[in-house]
C-alpha positions as CSV (number, residue, x, y, z in Angstrom):
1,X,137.4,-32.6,22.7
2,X,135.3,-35.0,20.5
3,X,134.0,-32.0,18.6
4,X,137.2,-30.4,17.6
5,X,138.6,-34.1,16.7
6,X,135.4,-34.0,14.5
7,X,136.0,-30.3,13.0
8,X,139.4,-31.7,11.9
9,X,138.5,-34.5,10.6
10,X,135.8,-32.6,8.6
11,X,137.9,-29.9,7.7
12,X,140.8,-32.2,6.5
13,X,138.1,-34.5,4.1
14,X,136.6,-31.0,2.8
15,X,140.8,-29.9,2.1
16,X,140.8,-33.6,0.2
17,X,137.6,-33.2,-1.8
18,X,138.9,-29.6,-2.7
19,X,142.5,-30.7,-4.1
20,X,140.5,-33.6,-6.0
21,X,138.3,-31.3,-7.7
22,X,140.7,-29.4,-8.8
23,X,142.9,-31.9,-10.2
24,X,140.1,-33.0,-12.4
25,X,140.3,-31.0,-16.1
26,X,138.2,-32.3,-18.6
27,X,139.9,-32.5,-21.9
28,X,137.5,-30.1,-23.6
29,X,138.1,-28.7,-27.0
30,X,139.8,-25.4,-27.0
31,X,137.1,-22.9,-27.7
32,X,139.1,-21.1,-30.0
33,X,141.0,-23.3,-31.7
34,X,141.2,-24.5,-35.5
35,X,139.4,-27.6,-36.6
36,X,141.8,-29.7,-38.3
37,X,139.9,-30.9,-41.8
38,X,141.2,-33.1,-44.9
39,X,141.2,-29.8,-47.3
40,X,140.4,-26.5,-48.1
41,X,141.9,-23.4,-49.4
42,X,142.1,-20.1,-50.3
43,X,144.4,-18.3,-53.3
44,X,144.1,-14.6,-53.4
45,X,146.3,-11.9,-54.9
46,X,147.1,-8.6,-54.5
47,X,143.8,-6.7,-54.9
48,X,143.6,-3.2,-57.2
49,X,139.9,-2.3,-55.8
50,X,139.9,-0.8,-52.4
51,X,135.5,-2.4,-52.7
52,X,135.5,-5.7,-53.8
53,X,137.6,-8.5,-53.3
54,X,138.0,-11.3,-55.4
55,X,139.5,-14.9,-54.1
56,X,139.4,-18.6,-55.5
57,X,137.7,-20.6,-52.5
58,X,137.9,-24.5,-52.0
59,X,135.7,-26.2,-49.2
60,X,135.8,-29.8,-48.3
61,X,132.7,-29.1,-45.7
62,X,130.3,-26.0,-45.6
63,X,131.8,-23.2,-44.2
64,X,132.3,-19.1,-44.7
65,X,135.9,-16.9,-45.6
66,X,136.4,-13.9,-43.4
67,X,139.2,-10.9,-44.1
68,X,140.6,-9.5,-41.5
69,X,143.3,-6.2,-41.2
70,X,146.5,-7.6,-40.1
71,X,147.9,-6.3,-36.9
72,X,151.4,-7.4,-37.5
73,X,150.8,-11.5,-38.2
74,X,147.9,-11.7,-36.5
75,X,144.3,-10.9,-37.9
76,X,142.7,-8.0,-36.3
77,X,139.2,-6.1,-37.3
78,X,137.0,-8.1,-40.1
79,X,136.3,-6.0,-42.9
80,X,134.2,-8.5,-44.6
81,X,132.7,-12.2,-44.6
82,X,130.7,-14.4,-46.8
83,X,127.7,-16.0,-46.6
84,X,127.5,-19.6,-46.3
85,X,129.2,-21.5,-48.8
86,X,128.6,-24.9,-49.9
87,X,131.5,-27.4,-49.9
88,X,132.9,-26.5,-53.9
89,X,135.2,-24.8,-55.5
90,X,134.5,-20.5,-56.4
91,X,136.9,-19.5,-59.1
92,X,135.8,-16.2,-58.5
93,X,134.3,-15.3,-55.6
94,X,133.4,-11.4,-54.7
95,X,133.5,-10.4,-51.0
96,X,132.2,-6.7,-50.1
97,X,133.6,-5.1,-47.3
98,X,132.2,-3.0,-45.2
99,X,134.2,0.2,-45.7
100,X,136.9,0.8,-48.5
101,X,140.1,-1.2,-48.2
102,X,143.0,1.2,-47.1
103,X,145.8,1.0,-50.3
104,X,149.1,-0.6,-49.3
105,X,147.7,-2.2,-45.6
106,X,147.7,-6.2,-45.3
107,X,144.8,-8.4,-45.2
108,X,144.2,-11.8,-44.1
109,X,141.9,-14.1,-45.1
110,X,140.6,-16.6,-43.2
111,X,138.6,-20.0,-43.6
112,X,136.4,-21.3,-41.5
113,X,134.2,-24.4,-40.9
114,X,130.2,-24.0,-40.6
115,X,128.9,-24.7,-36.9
116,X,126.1,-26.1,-38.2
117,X,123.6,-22.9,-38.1
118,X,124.7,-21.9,-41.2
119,X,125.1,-18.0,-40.0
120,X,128.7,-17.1,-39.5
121,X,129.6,-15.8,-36.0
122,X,133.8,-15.3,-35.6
123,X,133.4,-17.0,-32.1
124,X,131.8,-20.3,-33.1
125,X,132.5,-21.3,-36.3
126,X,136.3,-22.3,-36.2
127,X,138.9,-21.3,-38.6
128,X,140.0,-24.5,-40.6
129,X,143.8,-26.0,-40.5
130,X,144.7,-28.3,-43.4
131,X,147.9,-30.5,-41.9
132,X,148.4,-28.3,-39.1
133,X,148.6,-25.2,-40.6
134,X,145.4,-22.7,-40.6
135,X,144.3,-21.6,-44.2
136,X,144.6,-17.9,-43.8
137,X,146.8,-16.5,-47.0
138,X,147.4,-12.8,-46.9
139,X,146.8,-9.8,-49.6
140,X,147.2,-5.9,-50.3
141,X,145.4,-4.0,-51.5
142,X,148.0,-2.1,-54.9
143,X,147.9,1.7,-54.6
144,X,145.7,2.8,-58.7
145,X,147.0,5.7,-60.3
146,X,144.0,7.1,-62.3
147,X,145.1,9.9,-63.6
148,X,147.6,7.7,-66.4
């Protein structure tokens, strides 16, 4: 009888130590959320190349622009990226992507904030938000008629 008193009594402090530990959340910082950051933007328009894209950049920290095709609202595969950028303003700056831009689909630019390694990688360098809101404008690419 002492032994199953003692298997309850073990089983009930295991029960205990179980619902504490899962009680216990760590505030951690989301892994893909947007790091909120004084400034920072991006101003693109329309583009009429479907192999270069051309953007005016402003950085408050180091960071990198990525374009993206737009699934709907949301970004979906990257079609290009820059290297790192020093915090500054670019007038100008040219992006390659990786394959010709498709004439009349939606692109979104995104910025983001260096990690630190100064290599961009989509997963750990965070897109930046300027008062709550993440820098990400969106373009077209215009359909050229060559032939005019």
């Amino acid at each position: 009888m002492k032994n199953d008193i003692l298997g309850v009594i073990i089983i009930v402090i295991l029960l205990a130590g179980f619902g504490l530990f899962l009680a216990y959340s760590p505030q951690a910082e989301p892994a893909f959320g947007p790091v909120e950051l004084s400034g920072g933007s991006i101003m693109v328009e329309d583009q009429v190349s479907e192999e270069e894209i051309f953007l005016a950049v402003e950085l408050v920290e180091p960071g990198f622009v990525s374009v993206h095709e737009a699934m709907g609202d949301a970004p979906g595969a990257m079609v290009a990226a820059s290297e790192l950028l020093p915090a500054g303003s670019y007038d100008r700056l040219l992006l390659t992507p990786v394959a010709p831009l498709m004439p009349g689909q939606i692109y979104i630019t995104i910025l983001h904030m260096d990690d630190g390694d100064g290599l961009f990688d989509l997963k750990l360098d965070k897109a930046v938000s300027v008062d709550g809101a993440v820098v990400r404008p969106s373009f077209k690419v215009s359909t050229t008629n060559t032939k005019e």
